[in-house]
C-alpha positions as CSV (number, residue, x, y, z in Angstrom):
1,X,-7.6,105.7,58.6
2,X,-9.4,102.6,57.0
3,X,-7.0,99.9,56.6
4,X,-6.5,99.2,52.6
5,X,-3.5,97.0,53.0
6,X,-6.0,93.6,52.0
7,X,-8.7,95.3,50.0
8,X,-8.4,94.5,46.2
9,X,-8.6,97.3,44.4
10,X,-10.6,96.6,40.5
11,X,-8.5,98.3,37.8
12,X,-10.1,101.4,36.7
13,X,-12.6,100.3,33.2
14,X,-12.4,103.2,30.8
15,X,-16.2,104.2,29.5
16,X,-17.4,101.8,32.4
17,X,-20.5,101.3,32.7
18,X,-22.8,99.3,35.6
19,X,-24.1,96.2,34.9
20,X,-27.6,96.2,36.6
21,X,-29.3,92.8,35.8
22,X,-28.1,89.4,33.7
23,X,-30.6,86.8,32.4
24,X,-29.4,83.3,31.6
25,X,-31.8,82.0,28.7
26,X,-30.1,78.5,28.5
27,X,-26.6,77.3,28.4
28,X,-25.6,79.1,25.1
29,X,-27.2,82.7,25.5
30,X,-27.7,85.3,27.7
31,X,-28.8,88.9,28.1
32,X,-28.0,91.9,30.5
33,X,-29.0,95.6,31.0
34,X,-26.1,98.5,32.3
35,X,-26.4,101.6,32.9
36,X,-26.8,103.9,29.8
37,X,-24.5,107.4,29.9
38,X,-26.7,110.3,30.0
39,X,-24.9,111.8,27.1
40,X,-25.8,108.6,24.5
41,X,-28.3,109.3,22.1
42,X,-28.9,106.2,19.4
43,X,-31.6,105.4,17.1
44,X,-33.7,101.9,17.8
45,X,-31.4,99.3,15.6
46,X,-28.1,101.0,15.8
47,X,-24.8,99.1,17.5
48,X,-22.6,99.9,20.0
49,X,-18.7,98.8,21.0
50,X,-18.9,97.0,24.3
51,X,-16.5,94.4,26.0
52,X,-14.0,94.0,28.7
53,X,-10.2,94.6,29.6
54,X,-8.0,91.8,28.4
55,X,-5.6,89.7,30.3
56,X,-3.4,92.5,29.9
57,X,-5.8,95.5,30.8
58,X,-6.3,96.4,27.2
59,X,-9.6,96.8,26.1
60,X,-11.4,93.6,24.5
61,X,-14.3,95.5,22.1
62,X,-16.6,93.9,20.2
63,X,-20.0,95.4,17.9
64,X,-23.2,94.4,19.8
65,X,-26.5,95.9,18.9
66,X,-28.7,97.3,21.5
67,X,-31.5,95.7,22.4
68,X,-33.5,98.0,24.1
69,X,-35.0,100.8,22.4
70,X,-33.8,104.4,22.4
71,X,-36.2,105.5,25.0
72,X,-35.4,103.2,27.7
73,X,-33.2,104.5,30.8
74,X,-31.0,101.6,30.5
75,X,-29.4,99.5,27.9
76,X,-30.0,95.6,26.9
77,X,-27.8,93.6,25.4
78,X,-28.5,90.0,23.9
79,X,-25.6,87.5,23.3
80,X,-24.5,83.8,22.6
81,X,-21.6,82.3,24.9
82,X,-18.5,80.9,22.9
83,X,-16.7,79.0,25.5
84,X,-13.1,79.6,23.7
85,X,-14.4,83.2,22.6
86,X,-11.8,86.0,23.7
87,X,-14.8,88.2,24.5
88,X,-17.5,85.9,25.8
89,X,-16.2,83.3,27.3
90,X,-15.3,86.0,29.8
91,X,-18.8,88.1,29.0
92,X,-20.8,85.5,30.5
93,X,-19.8,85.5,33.6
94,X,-20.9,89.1,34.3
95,X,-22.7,89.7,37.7
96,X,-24.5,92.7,38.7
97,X,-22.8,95.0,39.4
98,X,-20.1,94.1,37.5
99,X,-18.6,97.0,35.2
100,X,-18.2,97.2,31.4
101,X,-16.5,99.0,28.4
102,X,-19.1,100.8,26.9
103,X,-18.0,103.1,23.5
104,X,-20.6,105.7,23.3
105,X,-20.7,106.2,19.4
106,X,-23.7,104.3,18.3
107,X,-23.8,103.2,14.2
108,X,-25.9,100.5,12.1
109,X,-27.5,100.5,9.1
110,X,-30.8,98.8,10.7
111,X,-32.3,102.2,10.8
112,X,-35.6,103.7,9.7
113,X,-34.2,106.0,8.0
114,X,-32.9,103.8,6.0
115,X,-35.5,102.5,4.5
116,X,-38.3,104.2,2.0
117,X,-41.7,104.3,2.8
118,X,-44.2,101.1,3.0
119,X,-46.9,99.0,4.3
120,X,-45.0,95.9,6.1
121,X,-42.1,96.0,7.7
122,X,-39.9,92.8,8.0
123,X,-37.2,91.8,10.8
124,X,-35.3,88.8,9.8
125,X,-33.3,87.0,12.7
126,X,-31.6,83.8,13.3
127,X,-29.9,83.6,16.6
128,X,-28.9,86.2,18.3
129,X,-29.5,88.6,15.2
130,X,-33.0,89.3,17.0
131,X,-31.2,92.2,19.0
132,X,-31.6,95.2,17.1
133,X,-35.5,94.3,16.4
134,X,-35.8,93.6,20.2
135,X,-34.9,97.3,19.9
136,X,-37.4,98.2,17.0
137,X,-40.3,96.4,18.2
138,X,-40.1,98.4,21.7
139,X,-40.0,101.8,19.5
140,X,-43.3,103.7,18.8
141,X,-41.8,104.6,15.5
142,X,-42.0,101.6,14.0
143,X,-46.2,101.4,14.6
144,X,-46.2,104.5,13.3
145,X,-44.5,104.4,10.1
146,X,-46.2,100.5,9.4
147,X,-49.6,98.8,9.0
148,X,-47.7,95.5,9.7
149,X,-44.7,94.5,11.3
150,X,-43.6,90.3,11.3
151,X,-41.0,89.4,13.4
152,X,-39.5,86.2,11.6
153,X,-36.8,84.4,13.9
154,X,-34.9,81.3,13.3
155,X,-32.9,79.4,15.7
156,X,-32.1,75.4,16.1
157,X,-34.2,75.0,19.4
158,X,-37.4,76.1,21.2
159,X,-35.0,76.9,24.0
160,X,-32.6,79.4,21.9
161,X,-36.2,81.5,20.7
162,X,-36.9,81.6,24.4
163,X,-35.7,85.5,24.9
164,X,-37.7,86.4,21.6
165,X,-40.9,85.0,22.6
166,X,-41.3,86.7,26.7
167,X,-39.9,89.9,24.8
168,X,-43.2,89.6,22.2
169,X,-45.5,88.0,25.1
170,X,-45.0,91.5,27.3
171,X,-45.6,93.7,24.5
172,X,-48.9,93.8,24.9
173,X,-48.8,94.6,28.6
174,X,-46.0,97.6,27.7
175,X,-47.8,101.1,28.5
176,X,-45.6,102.6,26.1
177,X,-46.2,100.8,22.8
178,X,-49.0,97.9,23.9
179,X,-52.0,99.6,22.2
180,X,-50.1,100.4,19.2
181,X,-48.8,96.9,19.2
182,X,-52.3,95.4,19.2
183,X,-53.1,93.8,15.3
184,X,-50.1,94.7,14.0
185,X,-47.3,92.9,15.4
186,X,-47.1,89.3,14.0
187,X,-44.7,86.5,15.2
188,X,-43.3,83.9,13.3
189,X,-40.1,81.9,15.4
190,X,-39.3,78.9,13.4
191,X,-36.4,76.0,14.7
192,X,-34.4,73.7,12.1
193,X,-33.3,71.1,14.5
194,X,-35.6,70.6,17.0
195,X,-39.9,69.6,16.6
196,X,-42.1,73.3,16.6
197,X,-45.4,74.7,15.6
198,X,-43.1,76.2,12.1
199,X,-40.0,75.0,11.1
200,X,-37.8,75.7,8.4
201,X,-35.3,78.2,7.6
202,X,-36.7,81.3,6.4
203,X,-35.4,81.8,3.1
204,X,-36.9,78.5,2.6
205,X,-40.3,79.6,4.5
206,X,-39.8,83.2,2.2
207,X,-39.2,81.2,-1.2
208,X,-41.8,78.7,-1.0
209,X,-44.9,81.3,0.3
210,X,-45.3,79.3,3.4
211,X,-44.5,81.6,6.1
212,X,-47.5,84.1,3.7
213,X,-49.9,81.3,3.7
214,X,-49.1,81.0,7.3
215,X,-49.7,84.6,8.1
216,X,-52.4,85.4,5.9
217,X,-50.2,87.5,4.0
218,X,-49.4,88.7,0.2
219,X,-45.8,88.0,-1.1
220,X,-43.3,90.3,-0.9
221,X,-43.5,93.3,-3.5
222,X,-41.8,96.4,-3.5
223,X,-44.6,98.7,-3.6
224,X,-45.6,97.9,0.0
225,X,-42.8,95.4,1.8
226,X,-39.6,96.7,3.8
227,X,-37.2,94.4,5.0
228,X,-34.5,94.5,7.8
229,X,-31.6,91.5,7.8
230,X,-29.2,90.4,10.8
231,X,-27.9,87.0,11.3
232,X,-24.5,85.2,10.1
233,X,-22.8,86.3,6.9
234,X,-23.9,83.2,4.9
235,X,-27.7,84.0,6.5
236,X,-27.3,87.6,5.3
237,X,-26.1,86.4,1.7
238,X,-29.0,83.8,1.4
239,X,-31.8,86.2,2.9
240,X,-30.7,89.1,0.4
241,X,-30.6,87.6,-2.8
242,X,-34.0,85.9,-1.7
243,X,-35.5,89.6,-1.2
244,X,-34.1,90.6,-4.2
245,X,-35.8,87.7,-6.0
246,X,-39.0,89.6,-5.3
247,X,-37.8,92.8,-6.7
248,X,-36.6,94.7,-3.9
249,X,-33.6,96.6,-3.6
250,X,-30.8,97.2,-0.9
251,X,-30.7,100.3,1.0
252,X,-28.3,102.1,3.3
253,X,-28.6,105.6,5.3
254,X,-27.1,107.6,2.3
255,X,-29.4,106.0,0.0
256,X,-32.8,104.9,1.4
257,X,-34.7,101.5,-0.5
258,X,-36.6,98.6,0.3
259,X,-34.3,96.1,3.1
260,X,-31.1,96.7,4.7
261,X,-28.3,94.3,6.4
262,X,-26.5,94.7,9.4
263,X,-22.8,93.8,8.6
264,X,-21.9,94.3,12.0
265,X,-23.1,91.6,13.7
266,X,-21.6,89.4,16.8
267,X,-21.5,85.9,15.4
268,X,-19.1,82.7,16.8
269,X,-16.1,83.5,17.0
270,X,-16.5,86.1,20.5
């Protein structure tokens, strides 16, 4: 018999799941890929529970949104590192390998469904809010359903838009979506802090028609323009009553309208 007297033995992770890559993007964010249950089916956007067991094997959960879109075999995540964070400041340190908690009952509000109808579709991001549109701009449905899609994401440094811009870069080269991605899919990252192409916070860029000069683009009406929030709570306040400035109207799965907010999202304190 093989001797198991010195062998540590991991305690058992229910809803485990395999981590299979992690990417450090600079000292405060990260992403990683696991293994995705062959039961979970999600829509591009939607959230998931995911975390680790705590100090005293209880399960540590926190809302993360997937980043990878609902055809993909595995599942990305995207997150900031909070080095006093119960969740993260452990999170961070994930190897392959590694296992986590993974809650298969996928929810979020940053849905297609959600929204009626239109021309243009906008994803609004600061930070690590970009995750459920990393999600949406992989997924053929959104091509489909717009003319346009802008990608508007707003973070302090070049560094911290780093994961944003490879994920737009390789779009092109995706076999999946790249041909439907072509002349529709335009970028606009934008830092507050640190010297870039654009600058600015985009209620500011929305409010005073730069970021449509920029882009060769009509303001925002509700006739043609969706909209899709997830940052902070006080980035989600600003950004919505900015929207509604040009007439459009909050939506939600029960009651489909012109933007939607994710009210679920991982901020600071993880």
């Amino acid at each position: 018999m093989p001797d198991t007297a010195n062998q540590t033995v991991k305690p058992h992770l229910p809803d485990a799941q395999t981590v299979t890559s992690v990417t450090h993007w600079n000292d405060s964010l990260f992403s990683f890929r696991v293994s995705r249950p062959q039961s979970l089916r999600f829509r591009s956007g939607e959230f998931v529970m995911i975390g680790l067991l705590d100090g005293n094997g209880r399960p540590l959960l926190r809302a993360y949104s997937i980043a990878s879109p609902a055809w993909d075999d595995e599942l990305e995540f995207y997150s900031i590192k909070v080095p006093n964070g119960p969740l993260t400041s452990r999170l961070q340190h994930i190897k392959t390998g590694d296992e986590i908690i993974l809650r298969p009952k996928p929810v979020g509000t940053l849905v297609h469904d959600a929204l009626l109808p239109g021309k243009r579709i906008w994803f609004l991001a600061t930070g690590t809010g970009i995750a459920p549109f990393a999600s949406l701009m992989r997924e053929p449905e959104t091509y489909e359903k717009y003319d346009q899609v802008i990608m508007m994401h707003t973070c302090r440094t070049q560094s911290e838009l780093e994961y944003g811009r490879q994920l737009v870069a390789n779009l092109s080269d995706d076999p999946l979506i790249g041909e439907m991605v072509a002349g529709k899919l335009l970028y606009y990252p934008t830092t507050t802090r640190e010297d870039s192409a654009h600058m600015g916070r985009i209620t500011d860029n929305l409010t005073s028609g730069k970021v449509f000069a920029d882009l060769g683009l009509p303001r925002m009406n509700p006739a043609e323009d969706r909209a899709m929030i997830c940052g902070s709570l006080a980035f989600n306040v600003d950004v919505k009553a900015v929207l509604e400035s040009f007439g459009l109207r909050e939506g939600a799965n029960s009651e489909p309208r012109e933007f939607v907010v994710e009210k679920a999202f991982v901020g600071e304190g993880v």
